[in-house]
N, C-alpha and C positions, 0 to 999 in steps of 0.2 A: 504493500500500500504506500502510495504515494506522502511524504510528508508535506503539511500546509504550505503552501508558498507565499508569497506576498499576495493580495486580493487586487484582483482590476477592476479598478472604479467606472464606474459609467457617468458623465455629467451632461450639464446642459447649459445654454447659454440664459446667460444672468445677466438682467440688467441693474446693475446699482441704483441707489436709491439712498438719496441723503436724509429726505425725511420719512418718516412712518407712522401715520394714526390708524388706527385702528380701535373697532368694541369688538370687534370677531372673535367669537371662542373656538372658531374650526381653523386657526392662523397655525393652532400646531399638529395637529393630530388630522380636520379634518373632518367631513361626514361620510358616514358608510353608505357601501351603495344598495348592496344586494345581501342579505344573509349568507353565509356560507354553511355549505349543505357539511352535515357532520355529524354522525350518528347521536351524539351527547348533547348538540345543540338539537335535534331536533326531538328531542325525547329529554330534558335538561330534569323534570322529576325523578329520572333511574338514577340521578348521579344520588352516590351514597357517603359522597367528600363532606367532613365538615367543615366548619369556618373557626378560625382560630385569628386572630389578629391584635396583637399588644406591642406595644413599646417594649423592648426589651434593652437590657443593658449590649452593649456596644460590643461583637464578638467575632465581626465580620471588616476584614480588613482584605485591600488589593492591593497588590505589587509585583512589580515587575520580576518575570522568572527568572532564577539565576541564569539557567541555561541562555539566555538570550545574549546575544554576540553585543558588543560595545557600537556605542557611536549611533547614527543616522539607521544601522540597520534594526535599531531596537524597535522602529518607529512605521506606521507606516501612513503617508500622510491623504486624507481627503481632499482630491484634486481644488474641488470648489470652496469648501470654507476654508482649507489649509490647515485644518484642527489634524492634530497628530493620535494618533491612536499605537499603543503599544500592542506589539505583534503578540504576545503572551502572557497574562496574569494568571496568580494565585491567587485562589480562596485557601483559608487555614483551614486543616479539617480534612484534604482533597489531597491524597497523591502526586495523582496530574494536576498539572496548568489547564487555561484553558486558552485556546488558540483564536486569532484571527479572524473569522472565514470573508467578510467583503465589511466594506462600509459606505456610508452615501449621504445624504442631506433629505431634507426636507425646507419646502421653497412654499411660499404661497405669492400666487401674483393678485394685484390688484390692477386691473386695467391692461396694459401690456407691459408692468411692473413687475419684476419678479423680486420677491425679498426673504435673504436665506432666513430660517429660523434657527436652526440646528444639524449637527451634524451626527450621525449616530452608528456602532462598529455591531455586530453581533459573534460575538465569542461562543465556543463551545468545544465540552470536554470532545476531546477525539475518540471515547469511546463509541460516540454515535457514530460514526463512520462504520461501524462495525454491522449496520444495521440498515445501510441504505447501497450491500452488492447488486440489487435489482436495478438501482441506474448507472451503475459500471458501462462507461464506453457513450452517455448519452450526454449530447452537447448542451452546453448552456441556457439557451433559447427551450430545449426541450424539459431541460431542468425547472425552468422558469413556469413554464405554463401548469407544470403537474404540481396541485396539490395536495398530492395524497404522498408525495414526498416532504413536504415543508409538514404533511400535519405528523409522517413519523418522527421526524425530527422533537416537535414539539411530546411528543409520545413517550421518548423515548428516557427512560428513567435517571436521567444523567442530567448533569450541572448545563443549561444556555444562559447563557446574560447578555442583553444589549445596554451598551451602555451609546447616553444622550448625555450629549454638551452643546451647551446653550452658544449659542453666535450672537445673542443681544438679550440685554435685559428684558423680564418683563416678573409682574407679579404672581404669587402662588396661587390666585384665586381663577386669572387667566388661562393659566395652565392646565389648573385643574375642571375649568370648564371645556378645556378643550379635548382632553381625557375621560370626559364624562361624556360628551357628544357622539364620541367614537365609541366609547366601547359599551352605553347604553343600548343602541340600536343591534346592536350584536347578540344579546342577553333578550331575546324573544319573550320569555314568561319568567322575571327574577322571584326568584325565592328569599323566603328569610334568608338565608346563610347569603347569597348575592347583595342583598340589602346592607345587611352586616357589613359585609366585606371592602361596598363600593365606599361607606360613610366613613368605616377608617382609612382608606384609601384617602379620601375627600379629606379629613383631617392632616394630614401629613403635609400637605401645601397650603392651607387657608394663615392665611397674615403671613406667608413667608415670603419674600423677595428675592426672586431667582436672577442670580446677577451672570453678566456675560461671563462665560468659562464656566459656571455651575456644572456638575458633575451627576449624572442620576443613571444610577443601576436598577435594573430590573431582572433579577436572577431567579430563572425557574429552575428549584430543586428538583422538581417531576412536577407533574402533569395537575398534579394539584396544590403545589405550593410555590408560594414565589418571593424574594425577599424587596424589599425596596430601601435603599438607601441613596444620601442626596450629601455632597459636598460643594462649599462653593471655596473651599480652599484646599486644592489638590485632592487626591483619592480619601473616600468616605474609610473611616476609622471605626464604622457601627453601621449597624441596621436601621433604619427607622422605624419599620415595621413589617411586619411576616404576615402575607396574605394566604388563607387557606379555602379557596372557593373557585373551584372547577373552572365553572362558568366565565369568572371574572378574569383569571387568569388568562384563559382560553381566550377569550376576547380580546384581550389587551396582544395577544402575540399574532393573533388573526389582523389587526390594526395593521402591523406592519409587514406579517407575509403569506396573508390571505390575497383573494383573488382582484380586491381593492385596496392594493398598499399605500398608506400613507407618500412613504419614499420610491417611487419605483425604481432609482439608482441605487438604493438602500437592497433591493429585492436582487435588480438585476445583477449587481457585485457576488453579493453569495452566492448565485448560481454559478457565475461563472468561478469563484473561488472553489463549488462543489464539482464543478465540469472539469477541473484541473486536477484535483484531488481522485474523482474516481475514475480516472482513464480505462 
């Protein structure tokens, strides 16, 4: 098996913009278009996941993997915002690092306006690899369209984290409405434990000030749990809070590599970062 290589970004032409208003809560995330069909989503009362979600003391920390070579090659950089993303992090806890696989932005235009928002990397253990020989030898563009490969991925019992880095300031309450427009329409019939889940979710950013460079991790342990942790000075030193709810989860990763990605240079990088990997 192929070892991770550097990811190929895909971008698009940007037109700068020195001013920016906006009230739009869909500036980061976006609205969904279509449900994505998915045994769990369309039957969401079978799930038997419960909801757990507290503030916990601080336990979770990211850095850079020893094994990572010195210099410029530690790094790999997003064509468009220039935000650097390190090619391999640790979680404490985890054997392995977890790898690279693509990275990309997210852009909203206003008029024929395009204005980056953020730029965002999706990490994961390389044990998934172990679980996706049925697209061995299948090109990128095909990797792309299929998602019954991105949902084993998300399936698959093992550590994903994407991590988001903000390109401009903006508020927590913004953010978090922008969070909640996406992955509300996703959640067909939310159950208590979804309720639960979305409102501490929703506390985690209300009065917080997300300044440019802020740091936010989204690490799915497995299919049912996810951590969230936010820095705005360098890599997050703790968790902020542990999401346990299927649904919510599942939504939030549907957001960015369901069949309406927020980013689709965010979507098309890891294909082609998985087109390279599984020759």
């Amino acid at each position: 098996m192929a070892a991770i290589s550097t990811p190929i970004c895909f971008s698009s032409l940007v037109i700068p913009c020195k001013t920016w208003k906006t009230n739009s809560s869909h500036l980061f995330l976006g609205k969904f278009a279509e449900p994505h069909a998915n045994s769990f989503r369309n039957n969401p009362c079978s799930l038997l996941s419960a909801f757990s979600a507290t503030r916990i003391q601080p336990h979770f920390t990211v850095k850079a993997s020893s094994s990572s070579s010195v210099g410029s090659a530690e790094y790999t950089e997003e064509p468009v915002t220039k935000v650097k993303f390190q090619k391999s992090l640790s979680l404490p806890g985890y054997s392995s690092p977890l790898s690279l696989l693509g990275t990309g932005y997210r852009e909203k235009v206003f008029a024929i306006i395009g204005v980056k928002v953020y730029a965002a990397g999706l990490y994961i253990n390389q044990s998934i690899l172990s679980k996706l020989n049925a697209w061995k030898g299948k090109g990128a563009a095909n990797i792309q369209e299929d998602s019954s490969l991105f949902d084993t991925i998300y399936q698959a019992p093992s550590e994903k984290s994407l991590k988001i880095v903000l390109v401009r300031d903006v508020d927590g309450k913004t953010f978090w409405d922008a969070l909640d427009d996406a992955i509300s329409p996703r959640i067909r019939i939310p159950t208590p434990v979804d309720e639960s889940a979305l409102s501490t979710f929703r506390s985690i950013f209300q009065g917080r000030n997300l300044m440019k460079g802020t740091f936010i991790f989204l690490t799915w342990l497995d299919p049912s749990k996810m951590l969230v942790s936010i820095s705005g000075d360098g890599l997050p030193s703790g968790v902020d809070a542990t999401i346990e709810s299927e649904n919510v989860t599942f939504a939030l990763y549907d957001v960015f590599f369901g069949g309406a990605p927020v980013s689709p240079s965010l979507k098309a990088s890891v294909a082609t970062g998985l087109a390279t990997i599984l020759k």
